[in-house]
TIFITOR-838185 format. One record per residue (C-alpha): residue in three letters; y, x, z; residue number from 0. Coordinates in nm, 4 decimals. Each point is the difference from the previous one (the first is absolute). Example, Ala and Ser with C-alpha at 12.3 -4.5 7.8 and 13.67 -1.06 7.14 Angstrom:
2
{type:ala	py:-0.4500	px:1.2300	pz:0.7800	seq:0} .
{type:ser	py:0.3440	px:0.1370	pz:-0.0660	seq:1} .
This chain:
266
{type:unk	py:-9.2212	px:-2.7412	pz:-1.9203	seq:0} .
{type:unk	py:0.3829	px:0.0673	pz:-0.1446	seq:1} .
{type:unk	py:0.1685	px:-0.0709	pz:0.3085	seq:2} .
{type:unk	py:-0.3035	px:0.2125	pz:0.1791	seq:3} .
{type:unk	py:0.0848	px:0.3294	pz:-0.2367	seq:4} .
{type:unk	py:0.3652	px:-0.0294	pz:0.0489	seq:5} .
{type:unk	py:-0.0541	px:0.0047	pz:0.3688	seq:6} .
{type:unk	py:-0.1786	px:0.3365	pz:0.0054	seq:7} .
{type:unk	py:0.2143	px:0.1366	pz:-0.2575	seq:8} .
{type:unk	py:0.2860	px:-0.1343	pz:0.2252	seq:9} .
{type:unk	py:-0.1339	px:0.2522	pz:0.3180	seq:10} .
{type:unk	py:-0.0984	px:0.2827	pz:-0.2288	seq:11} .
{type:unk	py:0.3440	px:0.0323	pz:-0.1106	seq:12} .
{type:unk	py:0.1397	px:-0.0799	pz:0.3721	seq:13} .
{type:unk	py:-0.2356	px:0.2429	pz:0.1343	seq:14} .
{type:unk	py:0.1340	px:0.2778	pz:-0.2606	seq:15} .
{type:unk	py:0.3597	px:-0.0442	pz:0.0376	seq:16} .
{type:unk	py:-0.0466	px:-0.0102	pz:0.3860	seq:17} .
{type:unk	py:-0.1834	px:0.3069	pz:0.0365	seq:18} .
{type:unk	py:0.2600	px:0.3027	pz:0.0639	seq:19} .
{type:unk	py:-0.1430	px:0.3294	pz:-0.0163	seq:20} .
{type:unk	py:0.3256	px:0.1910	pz:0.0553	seq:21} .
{type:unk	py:0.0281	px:0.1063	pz:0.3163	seq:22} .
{type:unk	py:-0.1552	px:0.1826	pz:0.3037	seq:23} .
{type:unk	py:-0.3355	px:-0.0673	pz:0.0896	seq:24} .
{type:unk	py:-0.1485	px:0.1761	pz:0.3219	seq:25} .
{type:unk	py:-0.3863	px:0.0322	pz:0.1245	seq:26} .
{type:unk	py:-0.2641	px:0.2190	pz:0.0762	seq:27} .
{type:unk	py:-0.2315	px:0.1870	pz:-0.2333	seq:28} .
{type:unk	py:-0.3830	px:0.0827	pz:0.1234	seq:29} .
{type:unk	py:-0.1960	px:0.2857	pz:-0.1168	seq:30} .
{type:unk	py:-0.3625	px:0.0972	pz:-0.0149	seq:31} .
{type:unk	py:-0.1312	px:0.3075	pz:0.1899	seq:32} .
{type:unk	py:0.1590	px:0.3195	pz:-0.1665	seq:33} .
{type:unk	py:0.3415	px:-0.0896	pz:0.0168	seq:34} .
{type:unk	py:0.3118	px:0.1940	pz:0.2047	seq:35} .
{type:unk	py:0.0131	px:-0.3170	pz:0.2773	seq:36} .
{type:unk	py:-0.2818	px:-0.3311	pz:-0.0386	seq:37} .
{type:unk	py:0.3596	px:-0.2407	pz:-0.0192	seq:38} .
{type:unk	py:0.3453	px:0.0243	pz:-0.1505	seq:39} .
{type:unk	py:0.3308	px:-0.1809	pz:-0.0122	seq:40} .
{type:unk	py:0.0794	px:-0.0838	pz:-0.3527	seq:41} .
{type:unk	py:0.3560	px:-0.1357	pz:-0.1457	seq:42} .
{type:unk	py:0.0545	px:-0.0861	pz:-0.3446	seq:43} .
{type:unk	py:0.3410	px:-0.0200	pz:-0.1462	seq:44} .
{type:unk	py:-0.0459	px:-0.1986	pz:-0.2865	seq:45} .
{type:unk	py:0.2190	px:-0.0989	pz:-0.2741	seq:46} .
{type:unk	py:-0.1719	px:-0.2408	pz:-0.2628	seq:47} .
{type:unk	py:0.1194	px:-0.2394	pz:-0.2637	seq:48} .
{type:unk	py:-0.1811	px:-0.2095	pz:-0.2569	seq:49} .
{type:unk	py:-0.1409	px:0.3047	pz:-0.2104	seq:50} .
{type:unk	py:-0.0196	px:0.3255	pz:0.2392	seq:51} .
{type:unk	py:-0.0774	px:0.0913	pz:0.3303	seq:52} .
{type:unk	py:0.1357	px:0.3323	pz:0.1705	seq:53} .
{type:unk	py:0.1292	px:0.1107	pz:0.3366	seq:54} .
{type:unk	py:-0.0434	px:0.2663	pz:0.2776	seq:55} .
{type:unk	py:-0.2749	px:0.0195	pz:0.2485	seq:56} .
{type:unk	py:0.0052	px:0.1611	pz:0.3844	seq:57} .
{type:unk	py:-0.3783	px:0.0727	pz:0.0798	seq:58} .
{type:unk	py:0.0392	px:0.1230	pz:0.3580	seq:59} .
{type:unk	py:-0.1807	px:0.0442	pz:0.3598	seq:60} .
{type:unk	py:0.3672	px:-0.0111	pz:0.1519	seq:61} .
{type:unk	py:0.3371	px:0.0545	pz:-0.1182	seq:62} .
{type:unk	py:-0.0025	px:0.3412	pz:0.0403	seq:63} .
{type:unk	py:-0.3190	px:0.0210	pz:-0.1656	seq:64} .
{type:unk	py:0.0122	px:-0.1546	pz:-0.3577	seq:65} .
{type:unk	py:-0.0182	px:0.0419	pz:-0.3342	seq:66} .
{type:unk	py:0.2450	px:-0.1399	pz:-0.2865	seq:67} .
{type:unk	py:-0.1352	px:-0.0662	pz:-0.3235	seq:68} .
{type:unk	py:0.1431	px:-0.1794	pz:-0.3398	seq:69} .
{type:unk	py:-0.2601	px:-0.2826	pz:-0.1599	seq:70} .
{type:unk	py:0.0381	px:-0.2614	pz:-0.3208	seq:71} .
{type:unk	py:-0.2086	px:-0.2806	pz:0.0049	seq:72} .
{type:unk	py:-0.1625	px:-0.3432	pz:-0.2062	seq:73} .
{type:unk	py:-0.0569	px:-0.3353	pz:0.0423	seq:74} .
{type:unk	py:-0.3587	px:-0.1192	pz:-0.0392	seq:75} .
{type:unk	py:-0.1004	px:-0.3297	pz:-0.1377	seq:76} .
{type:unk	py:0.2417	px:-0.3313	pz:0.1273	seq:77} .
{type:unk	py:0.2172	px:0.3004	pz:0.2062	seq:78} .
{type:unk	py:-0.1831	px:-0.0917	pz:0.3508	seq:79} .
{type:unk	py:-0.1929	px:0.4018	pz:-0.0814	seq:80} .
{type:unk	py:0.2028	px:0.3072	pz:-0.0330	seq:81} .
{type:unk	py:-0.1255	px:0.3594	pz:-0.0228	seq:82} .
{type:unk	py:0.2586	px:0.2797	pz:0.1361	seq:83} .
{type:unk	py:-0.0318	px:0.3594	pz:-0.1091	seq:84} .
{type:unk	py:0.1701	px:0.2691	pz:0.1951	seq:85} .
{type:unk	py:0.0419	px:0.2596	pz:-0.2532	seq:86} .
{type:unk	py:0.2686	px:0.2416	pz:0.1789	seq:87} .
{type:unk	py:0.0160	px:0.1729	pz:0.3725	seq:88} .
{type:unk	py:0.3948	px:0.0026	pz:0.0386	seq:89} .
{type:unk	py:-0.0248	px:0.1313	pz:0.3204	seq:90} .
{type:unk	py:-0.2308	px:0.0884	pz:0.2840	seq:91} .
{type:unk	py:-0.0053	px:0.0282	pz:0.3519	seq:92} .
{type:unk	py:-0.3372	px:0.0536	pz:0.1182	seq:93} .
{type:unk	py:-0.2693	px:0.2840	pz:0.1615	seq:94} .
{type:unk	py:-0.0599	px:0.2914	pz:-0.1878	seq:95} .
{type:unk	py:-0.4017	px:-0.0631	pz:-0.0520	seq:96} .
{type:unk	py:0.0904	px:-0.3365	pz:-0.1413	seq:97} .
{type:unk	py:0.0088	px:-0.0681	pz:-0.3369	seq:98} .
{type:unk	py:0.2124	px:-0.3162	pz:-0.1739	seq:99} .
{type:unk	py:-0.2054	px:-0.2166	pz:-0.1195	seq:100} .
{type:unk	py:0.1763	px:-0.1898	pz:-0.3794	seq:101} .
{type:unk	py:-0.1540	px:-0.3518	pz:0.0539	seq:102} .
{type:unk	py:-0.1263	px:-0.2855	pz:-0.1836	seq:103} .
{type:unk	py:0.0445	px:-0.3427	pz:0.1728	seq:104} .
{type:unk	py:-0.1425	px:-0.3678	pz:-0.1834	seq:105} .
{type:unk	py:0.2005	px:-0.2759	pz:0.2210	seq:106} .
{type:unk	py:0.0146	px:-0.3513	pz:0.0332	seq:107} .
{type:unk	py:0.2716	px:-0.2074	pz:0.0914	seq:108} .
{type:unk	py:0.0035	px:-0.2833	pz:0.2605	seq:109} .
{type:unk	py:0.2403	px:-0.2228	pz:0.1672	seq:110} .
{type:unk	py:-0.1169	px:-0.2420	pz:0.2637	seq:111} .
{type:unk	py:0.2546	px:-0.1078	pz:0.2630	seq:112} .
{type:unk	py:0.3257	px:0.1514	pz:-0.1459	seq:113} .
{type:unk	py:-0.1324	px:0.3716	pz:0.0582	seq:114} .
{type:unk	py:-0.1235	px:0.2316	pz:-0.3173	seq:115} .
{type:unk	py:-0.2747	px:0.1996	pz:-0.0356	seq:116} .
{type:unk	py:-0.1734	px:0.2756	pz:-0.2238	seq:117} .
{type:unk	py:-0.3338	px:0.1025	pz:0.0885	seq:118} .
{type:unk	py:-0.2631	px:0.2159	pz:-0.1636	seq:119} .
{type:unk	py:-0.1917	px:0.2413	pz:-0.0807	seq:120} .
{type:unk	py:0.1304	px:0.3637	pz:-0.0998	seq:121} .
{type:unk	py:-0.1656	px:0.3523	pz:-0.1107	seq:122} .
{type:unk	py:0.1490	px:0.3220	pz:-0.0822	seq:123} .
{type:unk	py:-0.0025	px:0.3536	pz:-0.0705	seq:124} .
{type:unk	py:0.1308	px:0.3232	pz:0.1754	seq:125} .
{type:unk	py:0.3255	px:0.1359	pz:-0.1078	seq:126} .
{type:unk	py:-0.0448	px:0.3405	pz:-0.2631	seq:127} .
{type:unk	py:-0.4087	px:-0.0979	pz:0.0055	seq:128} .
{type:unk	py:-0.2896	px:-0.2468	pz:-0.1545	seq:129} .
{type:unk	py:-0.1505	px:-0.0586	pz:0.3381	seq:130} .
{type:unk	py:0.0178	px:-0.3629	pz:0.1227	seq:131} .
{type:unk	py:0.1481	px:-0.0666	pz:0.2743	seq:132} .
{type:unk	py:-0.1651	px:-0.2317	pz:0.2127	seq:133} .
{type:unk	py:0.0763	px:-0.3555	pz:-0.0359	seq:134} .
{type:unk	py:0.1145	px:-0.2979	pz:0.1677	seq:135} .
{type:unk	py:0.1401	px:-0.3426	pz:0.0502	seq:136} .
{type:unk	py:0.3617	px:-0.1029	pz:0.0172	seq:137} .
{type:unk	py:0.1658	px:-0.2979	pz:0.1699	seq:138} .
{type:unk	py:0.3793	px:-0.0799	pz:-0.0240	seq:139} .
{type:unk	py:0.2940	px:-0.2667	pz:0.0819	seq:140} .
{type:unk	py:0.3231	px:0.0181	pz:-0.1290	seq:141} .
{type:unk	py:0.2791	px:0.1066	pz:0.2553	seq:142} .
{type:unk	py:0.3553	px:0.0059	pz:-0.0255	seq:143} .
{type:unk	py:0.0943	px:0.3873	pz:0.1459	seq:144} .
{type:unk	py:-0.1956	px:0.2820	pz:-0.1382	seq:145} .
{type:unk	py:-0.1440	px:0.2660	pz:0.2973	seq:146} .
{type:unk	py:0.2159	px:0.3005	pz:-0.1939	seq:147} .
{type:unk	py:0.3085	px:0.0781	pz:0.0263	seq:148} .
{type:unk	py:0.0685	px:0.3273	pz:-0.1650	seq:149} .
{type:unk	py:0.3297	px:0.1599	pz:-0.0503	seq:150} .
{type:unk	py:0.0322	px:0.1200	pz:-0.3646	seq:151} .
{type:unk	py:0.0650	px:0.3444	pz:-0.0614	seq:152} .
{type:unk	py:0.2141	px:0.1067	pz:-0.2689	seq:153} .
{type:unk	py:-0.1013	px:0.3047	pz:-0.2516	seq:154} .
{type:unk	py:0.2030	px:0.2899	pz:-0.0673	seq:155} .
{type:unk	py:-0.1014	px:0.1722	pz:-0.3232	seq:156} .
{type:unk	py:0.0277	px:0.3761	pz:0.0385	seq:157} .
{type:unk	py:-0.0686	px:0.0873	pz:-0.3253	seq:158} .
{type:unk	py:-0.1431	px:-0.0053	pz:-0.3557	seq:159} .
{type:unk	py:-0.2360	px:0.2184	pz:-0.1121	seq:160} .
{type:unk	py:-0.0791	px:0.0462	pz:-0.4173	seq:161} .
{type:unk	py:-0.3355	px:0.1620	pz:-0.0332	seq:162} .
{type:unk	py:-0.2039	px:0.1881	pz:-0.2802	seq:163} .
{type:unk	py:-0.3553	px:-0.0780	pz:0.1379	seq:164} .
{type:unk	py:-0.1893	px:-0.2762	pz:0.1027	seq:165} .
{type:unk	py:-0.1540	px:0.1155	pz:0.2881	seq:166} .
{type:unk	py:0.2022	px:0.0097	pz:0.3408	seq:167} .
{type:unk	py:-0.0743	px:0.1392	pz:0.3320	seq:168} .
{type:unk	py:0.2132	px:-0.0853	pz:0.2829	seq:169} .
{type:unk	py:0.0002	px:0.2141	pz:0.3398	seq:170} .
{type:unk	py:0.1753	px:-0.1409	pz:0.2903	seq:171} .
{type:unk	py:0.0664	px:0.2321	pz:0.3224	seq:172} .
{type:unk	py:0.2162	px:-0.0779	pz:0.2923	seq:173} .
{type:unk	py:0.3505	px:0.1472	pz:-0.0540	seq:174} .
{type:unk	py:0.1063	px:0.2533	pz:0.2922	seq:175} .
{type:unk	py:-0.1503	px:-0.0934	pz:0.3694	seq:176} .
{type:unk	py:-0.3495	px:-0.1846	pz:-0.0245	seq:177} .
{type:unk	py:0.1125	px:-0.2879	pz:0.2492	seq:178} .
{type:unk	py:-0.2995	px:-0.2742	pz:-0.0613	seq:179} .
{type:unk	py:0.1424	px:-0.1340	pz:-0.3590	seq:180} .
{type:unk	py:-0.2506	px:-0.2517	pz:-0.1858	seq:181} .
{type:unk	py:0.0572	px:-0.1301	pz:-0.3348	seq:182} .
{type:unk	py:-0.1666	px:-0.2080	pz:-0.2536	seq:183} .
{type:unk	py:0.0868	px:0.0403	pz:-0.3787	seq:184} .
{type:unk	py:-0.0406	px:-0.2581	pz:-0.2640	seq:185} .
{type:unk	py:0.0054	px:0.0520	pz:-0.3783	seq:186} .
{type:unk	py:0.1480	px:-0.3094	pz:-0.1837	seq:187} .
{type:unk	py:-0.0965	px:-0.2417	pz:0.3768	seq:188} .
{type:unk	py:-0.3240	px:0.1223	pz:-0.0260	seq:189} .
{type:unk	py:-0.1042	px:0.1726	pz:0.3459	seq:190} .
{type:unk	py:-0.1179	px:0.3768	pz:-0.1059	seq:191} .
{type:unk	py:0.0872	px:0.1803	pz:0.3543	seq:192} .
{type:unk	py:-0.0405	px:-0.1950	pz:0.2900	seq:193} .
{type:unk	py:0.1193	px:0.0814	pz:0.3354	seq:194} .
{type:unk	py:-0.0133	px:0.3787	pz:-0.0011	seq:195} .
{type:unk	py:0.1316	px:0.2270	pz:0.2362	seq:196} .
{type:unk	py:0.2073	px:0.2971	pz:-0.1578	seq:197} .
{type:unk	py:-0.0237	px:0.3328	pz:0.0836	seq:198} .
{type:unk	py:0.0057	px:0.3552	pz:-0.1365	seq:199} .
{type:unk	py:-0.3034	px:-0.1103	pz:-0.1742	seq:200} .
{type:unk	py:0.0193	px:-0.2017	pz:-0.2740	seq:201} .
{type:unk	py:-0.0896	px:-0.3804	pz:-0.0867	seq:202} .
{type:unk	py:-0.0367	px:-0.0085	pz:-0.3391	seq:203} .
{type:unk	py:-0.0043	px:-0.2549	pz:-0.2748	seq:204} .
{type:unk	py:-0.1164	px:0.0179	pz:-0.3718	seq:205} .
{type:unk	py:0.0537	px:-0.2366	pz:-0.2812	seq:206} .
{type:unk	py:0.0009	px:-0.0068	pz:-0.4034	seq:207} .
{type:unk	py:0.2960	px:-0.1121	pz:-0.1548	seq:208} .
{type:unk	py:0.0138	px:-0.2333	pz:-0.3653	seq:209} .
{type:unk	py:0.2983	px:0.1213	pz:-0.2549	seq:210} .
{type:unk	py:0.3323	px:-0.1132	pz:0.0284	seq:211} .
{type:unk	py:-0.0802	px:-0.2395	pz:0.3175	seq:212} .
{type:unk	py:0.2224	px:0.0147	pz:0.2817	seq:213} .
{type:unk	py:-0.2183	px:0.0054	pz:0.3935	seq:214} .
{type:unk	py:0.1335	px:0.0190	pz:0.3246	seq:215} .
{type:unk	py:-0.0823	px:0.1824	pz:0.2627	seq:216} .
{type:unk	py:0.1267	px:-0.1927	pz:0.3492	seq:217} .
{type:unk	py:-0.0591	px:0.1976	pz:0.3492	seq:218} .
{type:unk	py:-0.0473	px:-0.2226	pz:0.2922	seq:219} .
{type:unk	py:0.0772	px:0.0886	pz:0.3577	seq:220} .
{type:unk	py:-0.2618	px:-0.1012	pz:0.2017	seq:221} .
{type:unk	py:0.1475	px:0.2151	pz:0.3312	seq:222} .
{type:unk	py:0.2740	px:0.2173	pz:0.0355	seq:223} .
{type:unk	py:-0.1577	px:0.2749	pz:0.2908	seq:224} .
{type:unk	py:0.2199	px:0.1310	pz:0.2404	seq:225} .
{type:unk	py:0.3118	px:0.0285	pz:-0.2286	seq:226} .
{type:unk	py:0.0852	px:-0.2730	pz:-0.2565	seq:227} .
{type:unk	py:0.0492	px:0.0074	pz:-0.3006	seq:228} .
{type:unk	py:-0.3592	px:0.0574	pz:-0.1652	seq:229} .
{type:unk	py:0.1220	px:0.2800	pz:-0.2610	seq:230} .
{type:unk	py:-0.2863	px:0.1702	pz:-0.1900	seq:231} .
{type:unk	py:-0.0201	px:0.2379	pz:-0.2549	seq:232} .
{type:unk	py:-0.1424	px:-0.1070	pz:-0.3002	seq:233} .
{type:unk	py:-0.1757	px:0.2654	pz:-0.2787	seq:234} .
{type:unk	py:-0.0735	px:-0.1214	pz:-0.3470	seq:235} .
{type:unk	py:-0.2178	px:0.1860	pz:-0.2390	seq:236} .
{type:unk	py:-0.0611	px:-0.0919	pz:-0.3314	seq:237} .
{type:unk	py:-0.1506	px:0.2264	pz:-0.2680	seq:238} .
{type:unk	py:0.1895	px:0.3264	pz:0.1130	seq:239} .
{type:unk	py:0.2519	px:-0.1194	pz:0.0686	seq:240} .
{type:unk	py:0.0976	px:-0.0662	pz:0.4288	seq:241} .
{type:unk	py:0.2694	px:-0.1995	pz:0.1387	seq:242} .
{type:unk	py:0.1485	px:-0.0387	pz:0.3509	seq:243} .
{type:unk	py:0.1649	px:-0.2698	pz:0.1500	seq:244} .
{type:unk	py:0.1156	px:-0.1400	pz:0.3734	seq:245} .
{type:unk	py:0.0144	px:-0.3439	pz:0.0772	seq:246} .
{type:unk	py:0.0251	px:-0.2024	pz:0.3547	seq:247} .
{type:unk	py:-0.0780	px:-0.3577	pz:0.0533	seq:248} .
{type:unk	py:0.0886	px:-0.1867	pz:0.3369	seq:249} .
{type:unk	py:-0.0571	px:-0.3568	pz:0.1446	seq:250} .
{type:unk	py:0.2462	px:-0.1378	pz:-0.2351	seq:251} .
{type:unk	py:-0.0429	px:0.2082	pz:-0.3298	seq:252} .
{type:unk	py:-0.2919	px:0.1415	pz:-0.2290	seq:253} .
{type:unk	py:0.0512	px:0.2685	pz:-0.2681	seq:254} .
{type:unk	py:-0.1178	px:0.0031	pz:-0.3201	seq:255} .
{type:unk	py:-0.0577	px:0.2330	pz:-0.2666	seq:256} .
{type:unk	py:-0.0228	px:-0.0856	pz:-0.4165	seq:257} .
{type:unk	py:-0.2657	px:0.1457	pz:-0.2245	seq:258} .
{type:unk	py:0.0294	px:-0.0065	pz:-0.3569	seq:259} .
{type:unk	py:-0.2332	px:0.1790	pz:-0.2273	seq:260} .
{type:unk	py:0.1801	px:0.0776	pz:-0.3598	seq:261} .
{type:unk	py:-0.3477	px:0.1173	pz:-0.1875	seq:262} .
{type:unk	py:0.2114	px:0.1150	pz:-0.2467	seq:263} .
{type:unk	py:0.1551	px:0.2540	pz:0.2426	seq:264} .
{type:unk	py:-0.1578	px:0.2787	pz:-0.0563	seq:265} .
């Protein structure tokens, strides 16, 4: 019976220090009726240790069709079960009546003839909402070259702004000639504007701001028109107080602008 424990324990703890999670992992992701398309691609970028899971996911019909999203993760039980939780759209590329969906995924881990899998089960909800989005299973092997490769853009602050009220409205118009511009806007990586055309009317954004916390405000060209840079014109109003700013973004830059609300400014 001794030499029969020690055995098990001996491939429970090979098992364990075999399995790898960091990595890339590629697959396909079904979804019931209700859903943008009935199948996806799916890659997980995962970085795990003993303790935490985390990583960056690419849900996405093609590579021009995707979206990015930030998730942490746990092990379950003897570490063959993890559960993933996307909890952060960092960027998206996708039609305009589609909504991100911020999934959940329960996985289990297999290797069987030197390849690695994660399969499962997964369910979610729509990005801003409640609603459910319509579930789905999940199968995955581990590969060694992701689908993505994304040039980084750099940010260019443009400036700071101290504020005496919490509540901020943001206007943003196309600067000069409309030419076809499109933008999306996040507020601290979270997606708040996505891929808007600018013109002389406004797309506007509105957000409450805690005391003495610093957010950013990052403008993301999504297409220059007919002459590039993407500059806009951006309006802020808060309380009665309006402020007026250009900014222009480009293939290799964003802009950003710095809110700080002082609630002792007054």
């Amino acid at each position: 019976m001794k030499y029969f424990i020690f055995i098990i324990l001996f491939f429970q703890i090979n098992w364990v220090h075999g399995q790898d999670l960091t990595g890339i992992w590629q697959g396909k992701l079904t979804q019931e009726p209700g859903g943008c398309f009935p199948e996806y691609y799916i890659e997980l970028q995962i970085q795990a240790n003993d303790k935490e899971i985390g990583g960056i996911s690419y849900d996405y019909y093609d590579t021009t069709k995707f979206v990015k999203l930030n998730f942490t993760g746990a092990y379950a039980g003897d570490k063959r079960k993890i559960t993933l939780a996307e909890n952060k759209v960092v960027k998206e590329q996708i039609p305009e009546d589609c909504i991100p969906c911020l999934k959940t995924y329960d996985l289990s881990y297999a290797k069987q003839n030197n390849e690695e899998s994660l399969t499962g089960k997964w369910v979610g909800e729509d990005m801003g909402t409640i609603a459910g989005c319509p579930p789905g299973f999940i199968y995955l092997k581990k590969v060694k070259k992701s689908a993505f490769d994304e040039k980084k853009r750099q940010t260019e602050l443009a400036k700071v702004f101290l504020l005496d009220s919490a509540d901020v409205k943001v206007d943003f118009y196309d600067n000069g000639v409309v030419d076809g511009d499109s933008v999306s806007v996040f507020l601290d990586n979270q997606v708040i504007i996505s891929k808007k055309g600018l013109s002389l009317t406004p797309v506007t954004a509105t957000f409450t701001l805690a005391p003495s916390k610093e957010y950013e405000l990052t403008v993301f060209a999504e297409s220059m028109g007919s002459i590039s840079p993407t500059t806009a014109l951006v309006v802020i109003t808060c309380g009665a107080k309006r402020y007026e700013i250009l900014i222009s973004s480009n293939e290799e830059k964003n802009s950003s602008i710095k809110f700080v609300y002082d609630n002792k400014k007054k």
